[in-house]
Residue frames as a rotation matrix with the C-alpha (Angstrom) as fourth column:
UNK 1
0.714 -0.182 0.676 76.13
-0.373 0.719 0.587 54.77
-0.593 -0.671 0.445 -66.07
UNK 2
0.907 -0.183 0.379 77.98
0.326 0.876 -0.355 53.73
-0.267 0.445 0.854 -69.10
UNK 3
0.552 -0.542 0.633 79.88
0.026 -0.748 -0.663 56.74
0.833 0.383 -0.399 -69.19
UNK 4
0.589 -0.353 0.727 81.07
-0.808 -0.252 0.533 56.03
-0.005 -0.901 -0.433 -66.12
UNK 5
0.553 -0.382 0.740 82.33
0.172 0.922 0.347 52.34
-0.815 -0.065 0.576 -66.30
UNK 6
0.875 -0.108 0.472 83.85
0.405 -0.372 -0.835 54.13
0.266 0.922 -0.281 -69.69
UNK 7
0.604 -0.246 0.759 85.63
-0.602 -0.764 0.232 56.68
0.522 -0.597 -0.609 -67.76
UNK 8
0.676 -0.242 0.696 86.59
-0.579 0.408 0.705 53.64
-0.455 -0.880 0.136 -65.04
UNK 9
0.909 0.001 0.417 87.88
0.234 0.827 -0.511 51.89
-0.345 0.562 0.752 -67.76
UNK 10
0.768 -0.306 0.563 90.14
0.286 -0.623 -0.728 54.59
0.573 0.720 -0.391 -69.49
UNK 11
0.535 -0.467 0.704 91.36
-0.832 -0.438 0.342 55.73
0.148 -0.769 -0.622 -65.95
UNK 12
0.864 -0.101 0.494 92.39
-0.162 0.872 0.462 51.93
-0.477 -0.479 0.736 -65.04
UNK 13
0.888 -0.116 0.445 94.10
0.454 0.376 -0.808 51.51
-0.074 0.919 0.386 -68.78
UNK 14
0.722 -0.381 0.577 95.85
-0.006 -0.838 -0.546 54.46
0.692 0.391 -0.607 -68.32
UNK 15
0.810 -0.329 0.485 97.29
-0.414 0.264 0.871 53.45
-0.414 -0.907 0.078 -64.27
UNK 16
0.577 -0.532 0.619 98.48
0.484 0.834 0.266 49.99
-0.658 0.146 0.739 -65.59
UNK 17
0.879 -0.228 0.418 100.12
0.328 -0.348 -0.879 51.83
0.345 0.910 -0.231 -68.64
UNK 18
0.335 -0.624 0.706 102.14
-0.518 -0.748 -0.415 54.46
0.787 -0.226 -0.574 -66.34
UNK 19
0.615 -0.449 0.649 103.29
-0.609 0.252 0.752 51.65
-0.501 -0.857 -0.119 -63.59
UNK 20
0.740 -0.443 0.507 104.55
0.628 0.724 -0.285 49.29
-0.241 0.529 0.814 -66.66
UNK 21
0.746 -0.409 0.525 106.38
0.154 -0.662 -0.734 52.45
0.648 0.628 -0.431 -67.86
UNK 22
0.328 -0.750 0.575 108.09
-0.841 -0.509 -0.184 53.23
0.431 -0.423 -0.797 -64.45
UNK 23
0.493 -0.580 0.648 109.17
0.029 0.755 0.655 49.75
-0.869 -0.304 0.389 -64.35
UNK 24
0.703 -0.460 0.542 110.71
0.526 -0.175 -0.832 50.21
0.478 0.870 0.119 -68.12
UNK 25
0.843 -0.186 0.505 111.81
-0.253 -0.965 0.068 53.31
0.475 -0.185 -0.861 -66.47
UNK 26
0.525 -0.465 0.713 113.77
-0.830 -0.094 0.550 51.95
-0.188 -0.881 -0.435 -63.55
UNK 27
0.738 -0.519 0.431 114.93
0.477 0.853 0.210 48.85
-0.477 0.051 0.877 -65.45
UNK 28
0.850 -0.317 0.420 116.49
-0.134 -0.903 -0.408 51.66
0.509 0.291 -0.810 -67.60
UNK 29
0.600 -0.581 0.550 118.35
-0.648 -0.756 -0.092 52.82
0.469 -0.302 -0.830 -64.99
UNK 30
0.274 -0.432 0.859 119.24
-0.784 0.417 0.460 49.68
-0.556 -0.800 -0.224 -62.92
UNK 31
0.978 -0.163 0.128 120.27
0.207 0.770 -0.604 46.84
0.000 0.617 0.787 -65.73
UNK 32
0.520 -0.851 -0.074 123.80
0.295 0.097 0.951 46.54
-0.802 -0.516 0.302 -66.36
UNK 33
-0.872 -0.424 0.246 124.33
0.317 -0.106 0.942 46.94
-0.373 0.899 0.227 -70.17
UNK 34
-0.731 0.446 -0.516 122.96
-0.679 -0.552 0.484 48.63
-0.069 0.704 0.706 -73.32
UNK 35
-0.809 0.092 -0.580 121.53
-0.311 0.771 0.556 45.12
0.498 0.630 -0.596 -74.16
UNK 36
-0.800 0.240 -0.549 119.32
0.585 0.517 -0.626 44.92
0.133 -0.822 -0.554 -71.23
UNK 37
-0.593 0.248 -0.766 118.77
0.144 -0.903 -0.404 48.12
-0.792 -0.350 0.500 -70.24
UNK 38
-0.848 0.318 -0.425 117.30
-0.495 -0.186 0.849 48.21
0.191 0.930 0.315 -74.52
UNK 39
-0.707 0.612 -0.354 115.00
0.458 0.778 0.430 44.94
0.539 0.142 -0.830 -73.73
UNK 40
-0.245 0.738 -0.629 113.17
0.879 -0.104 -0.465 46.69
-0.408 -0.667 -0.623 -70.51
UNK 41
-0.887 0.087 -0.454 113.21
-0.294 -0.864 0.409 49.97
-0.357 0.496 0.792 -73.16
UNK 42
-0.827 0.303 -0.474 111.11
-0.431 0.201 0.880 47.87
0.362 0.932 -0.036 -75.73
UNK 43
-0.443 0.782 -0.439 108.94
0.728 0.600 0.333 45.36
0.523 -0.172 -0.835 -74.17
UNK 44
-0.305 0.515 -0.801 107.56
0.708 -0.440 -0.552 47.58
-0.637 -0.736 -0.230 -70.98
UNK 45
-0.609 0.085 -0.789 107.71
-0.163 -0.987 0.019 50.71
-0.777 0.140 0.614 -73.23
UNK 46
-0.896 0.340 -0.284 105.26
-0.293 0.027 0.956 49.25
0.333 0.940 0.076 -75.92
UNK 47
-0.118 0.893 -0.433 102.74
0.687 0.389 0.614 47.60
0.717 -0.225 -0.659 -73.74
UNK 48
-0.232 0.441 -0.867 102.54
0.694 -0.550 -0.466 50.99
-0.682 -0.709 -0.178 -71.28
UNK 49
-0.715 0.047 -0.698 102.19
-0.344 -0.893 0.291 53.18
-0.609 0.448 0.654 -74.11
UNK 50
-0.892 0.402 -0.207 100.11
0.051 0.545 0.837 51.12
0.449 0.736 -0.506 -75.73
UNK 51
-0.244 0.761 -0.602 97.55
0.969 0.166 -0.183 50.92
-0.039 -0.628 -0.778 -72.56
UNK 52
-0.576 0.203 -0.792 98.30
0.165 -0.920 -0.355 54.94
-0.801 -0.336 0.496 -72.08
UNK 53
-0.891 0.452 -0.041 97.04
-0.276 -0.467 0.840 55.61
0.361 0.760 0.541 -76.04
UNK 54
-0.469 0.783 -0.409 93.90
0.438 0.609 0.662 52.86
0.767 0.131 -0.628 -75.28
UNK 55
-0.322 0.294 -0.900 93.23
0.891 -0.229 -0.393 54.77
-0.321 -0.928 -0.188 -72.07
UNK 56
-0.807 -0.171 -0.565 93.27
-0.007 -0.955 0.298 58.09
-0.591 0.244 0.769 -74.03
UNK 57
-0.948 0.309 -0.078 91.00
-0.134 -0.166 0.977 56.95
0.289 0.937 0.198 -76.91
UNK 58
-0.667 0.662 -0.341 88.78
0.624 0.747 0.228 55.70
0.406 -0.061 -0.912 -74.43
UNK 59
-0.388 0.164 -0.907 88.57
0.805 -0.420 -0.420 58.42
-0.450 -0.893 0.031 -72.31
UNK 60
-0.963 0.141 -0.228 87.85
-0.248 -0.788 0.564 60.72
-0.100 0.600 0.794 -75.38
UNK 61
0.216 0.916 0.339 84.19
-0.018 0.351 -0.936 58.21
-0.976 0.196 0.092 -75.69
UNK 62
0.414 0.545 -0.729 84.28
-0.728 -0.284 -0.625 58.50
-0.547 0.789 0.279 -79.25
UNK 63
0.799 -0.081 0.596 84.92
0.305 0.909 -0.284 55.74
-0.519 0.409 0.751 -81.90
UNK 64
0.930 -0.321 0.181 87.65
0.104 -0.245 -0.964 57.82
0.354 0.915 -0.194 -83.95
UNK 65
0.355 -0.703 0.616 89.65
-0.825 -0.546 -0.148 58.16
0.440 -0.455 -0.774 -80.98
UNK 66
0.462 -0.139 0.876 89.53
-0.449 0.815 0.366 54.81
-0.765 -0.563 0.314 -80.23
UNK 67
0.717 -0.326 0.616 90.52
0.670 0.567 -0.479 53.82
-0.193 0.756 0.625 -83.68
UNK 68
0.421 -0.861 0.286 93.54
-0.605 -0.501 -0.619 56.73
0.676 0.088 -0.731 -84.04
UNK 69
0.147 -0.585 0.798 94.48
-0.924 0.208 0.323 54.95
-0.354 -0.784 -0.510 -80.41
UNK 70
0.478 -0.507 0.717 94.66
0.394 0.853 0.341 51.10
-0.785 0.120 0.608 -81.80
UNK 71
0.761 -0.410 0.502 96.23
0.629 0.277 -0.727 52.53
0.159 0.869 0.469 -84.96
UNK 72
0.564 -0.767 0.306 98.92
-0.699 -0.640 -0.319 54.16
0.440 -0.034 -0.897 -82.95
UNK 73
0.356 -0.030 0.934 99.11
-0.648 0.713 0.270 50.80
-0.674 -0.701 0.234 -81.08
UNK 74
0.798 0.087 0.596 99.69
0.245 0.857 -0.453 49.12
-0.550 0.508 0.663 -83.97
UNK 75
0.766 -0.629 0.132 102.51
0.084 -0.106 -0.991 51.28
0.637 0.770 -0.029 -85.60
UNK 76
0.099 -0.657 0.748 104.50
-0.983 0.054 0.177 51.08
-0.156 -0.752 -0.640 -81.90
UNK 77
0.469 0.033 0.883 104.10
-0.229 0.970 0.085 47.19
-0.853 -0.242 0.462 -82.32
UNK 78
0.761 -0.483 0.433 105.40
0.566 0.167 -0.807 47.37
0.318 0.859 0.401 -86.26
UNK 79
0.691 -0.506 0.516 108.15
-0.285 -0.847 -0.448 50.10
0.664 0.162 -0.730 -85.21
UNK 80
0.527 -0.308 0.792 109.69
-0.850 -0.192 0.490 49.36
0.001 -0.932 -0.363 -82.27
UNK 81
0.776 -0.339 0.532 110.63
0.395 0.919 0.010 45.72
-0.492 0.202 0.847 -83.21
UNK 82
0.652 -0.528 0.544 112.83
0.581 -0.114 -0.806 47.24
0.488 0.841 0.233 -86.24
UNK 83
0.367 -0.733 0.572 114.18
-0.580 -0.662 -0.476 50.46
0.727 -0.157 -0.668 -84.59
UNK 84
0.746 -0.055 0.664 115.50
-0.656 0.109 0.747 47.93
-0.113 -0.992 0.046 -81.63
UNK 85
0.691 -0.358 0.627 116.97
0.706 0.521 -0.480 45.06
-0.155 0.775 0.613 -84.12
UNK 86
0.728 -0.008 0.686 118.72
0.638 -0.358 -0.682 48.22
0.251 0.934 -0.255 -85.01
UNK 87
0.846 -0.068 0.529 119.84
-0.503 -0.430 0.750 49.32
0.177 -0.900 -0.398 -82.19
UNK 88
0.778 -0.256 0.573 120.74
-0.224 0.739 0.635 46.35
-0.586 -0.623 0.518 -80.80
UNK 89
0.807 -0.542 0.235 122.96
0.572 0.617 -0.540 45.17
0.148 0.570 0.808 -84.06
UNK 90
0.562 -0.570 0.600 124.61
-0.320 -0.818 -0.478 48.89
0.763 0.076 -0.642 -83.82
UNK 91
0.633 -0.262 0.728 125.55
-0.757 -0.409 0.510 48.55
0.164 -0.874 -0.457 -80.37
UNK 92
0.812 -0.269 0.519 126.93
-0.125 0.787 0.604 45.09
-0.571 -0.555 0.605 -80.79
UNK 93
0.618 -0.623 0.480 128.86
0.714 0.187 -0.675 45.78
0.330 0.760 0.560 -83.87
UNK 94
0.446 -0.592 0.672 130.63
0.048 -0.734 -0.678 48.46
0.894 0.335 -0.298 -82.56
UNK 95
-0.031 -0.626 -0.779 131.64
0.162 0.766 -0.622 46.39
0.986 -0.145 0.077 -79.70
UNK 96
0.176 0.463 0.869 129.27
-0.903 -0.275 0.330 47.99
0.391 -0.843 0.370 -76.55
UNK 97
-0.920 -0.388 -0.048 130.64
-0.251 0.681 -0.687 45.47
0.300 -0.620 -0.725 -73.23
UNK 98
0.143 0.988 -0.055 127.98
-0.556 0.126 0.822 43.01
0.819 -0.087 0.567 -72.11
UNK 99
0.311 0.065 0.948 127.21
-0.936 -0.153 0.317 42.09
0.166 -0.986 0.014 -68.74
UNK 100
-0.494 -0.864 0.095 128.96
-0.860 0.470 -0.196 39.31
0.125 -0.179 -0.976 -67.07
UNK 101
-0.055 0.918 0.394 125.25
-0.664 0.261 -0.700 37.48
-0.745 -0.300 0.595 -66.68
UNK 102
0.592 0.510 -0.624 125.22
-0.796 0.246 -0.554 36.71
-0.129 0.824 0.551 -69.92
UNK 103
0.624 -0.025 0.781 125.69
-0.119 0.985 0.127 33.15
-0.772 -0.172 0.612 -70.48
UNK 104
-0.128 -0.861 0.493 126.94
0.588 0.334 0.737 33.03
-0.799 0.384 0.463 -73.72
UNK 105
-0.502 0.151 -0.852 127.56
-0.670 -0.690 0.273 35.38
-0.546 0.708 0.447 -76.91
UNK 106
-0.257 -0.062 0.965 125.81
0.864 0.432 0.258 33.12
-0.433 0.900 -0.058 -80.42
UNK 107
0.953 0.249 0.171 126.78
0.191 -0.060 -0.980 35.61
-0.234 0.967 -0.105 -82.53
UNK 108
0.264 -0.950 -0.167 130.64
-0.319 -0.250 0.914 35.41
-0.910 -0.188 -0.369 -81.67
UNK 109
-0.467 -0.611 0.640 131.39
0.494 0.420 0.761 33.12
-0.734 0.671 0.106 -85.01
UNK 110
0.549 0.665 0.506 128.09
0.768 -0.164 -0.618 35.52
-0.328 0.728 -0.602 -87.11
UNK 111
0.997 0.013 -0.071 128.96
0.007 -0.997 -0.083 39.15
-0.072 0.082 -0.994 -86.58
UNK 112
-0.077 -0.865 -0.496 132.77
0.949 0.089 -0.302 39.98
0.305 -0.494 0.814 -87.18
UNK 113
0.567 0.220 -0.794 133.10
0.655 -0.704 0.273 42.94
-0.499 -0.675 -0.543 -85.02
UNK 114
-0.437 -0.851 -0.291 135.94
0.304 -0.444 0.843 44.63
-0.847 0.280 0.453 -86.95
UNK 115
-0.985 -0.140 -0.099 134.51
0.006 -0.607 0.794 45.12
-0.171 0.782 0.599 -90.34
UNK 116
-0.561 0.780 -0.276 130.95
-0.502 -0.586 -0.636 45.42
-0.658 -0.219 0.720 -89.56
UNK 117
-0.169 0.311 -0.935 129.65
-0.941 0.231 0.246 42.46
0.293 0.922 0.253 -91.68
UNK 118
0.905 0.064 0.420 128.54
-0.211 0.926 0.314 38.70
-0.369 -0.373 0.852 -91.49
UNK 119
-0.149 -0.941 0.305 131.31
-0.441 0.339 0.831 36.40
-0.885 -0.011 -0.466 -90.95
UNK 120
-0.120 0.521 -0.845 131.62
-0.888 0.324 0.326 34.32
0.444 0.789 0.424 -94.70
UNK 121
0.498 0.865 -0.058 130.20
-0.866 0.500 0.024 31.12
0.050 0.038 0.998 -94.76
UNK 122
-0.119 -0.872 0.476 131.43
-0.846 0.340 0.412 28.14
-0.520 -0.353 -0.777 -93.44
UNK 123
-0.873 0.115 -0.474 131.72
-0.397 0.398 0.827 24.86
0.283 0.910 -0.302 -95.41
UNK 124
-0.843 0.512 0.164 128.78
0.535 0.770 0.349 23.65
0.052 0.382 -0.923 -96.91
UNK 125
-0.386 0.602 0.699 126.95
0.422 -0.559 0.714 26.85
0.820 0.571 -0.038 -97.08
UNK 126
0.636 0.651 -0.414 126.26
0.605 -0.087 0.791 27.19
0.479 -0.754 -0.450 -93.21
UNK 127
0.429 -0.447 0.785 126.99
-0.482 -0.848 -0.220 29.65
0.764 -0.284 -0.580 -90.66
């Protein structure tokens, strides 16, 4: 019986995982800009992979697989922040067009686009 509700569990984990993904997926494809299209990369694509591993470790029954699955969960949640940041700075420094939605730039007076660097400091030490 427990191996079932185990099983029901793992299967469920795994669903919700792969429908969050092919909304990631399809924001992907339907956003307008890098900048978007990056956000529905990150957020959707960490919490469905995250459910798919937990669904996997469960579905294996065994405690080591459950603990390989939160400690892959846990280096997508420490990774994915950074390699996006990273992204994201790339794509804006090198001057990737952003959708007409967007309300307003704040990092028009940080970033200068041209030499790839913070703007200097204005007086009194602030940006």
């Amino acid at each position: 019986m427990m191996a079932l509700l185990l099983d029901a569990f793992a299967a469920a984990l795994i669903l919700v995982g792969g429908v969050i993904m092919s909304i990631a997926a399809l924001g992907i494809l339907r956003l307008p800009d890098v900048f978007m299209r990056m956000h529905a990369a990150t957020k959707a694509g960490v919490v469905g992979s995250g459910l798919i591993l937990l669904g996997a470790g469960f579905a294996l029954e065994s405690v080591p697989s459950v603990l390989t699955a939160m400690a892959g969960v846990l280096l997508l949640l420490a990774t994915t922040p950074i390699a996006s940041h990273a992204l994201g700075r790339s794509a804006y420094l090198s001057g990737m067009p952003m959708s007409d939605a967007l309300v307003s730039d704040a990092l028009v007076g940080v970033y200068d686009r041209k030499s790839f660097d913070l703007a200097p400091p204005a007086v009194g030490g602030k940006r």
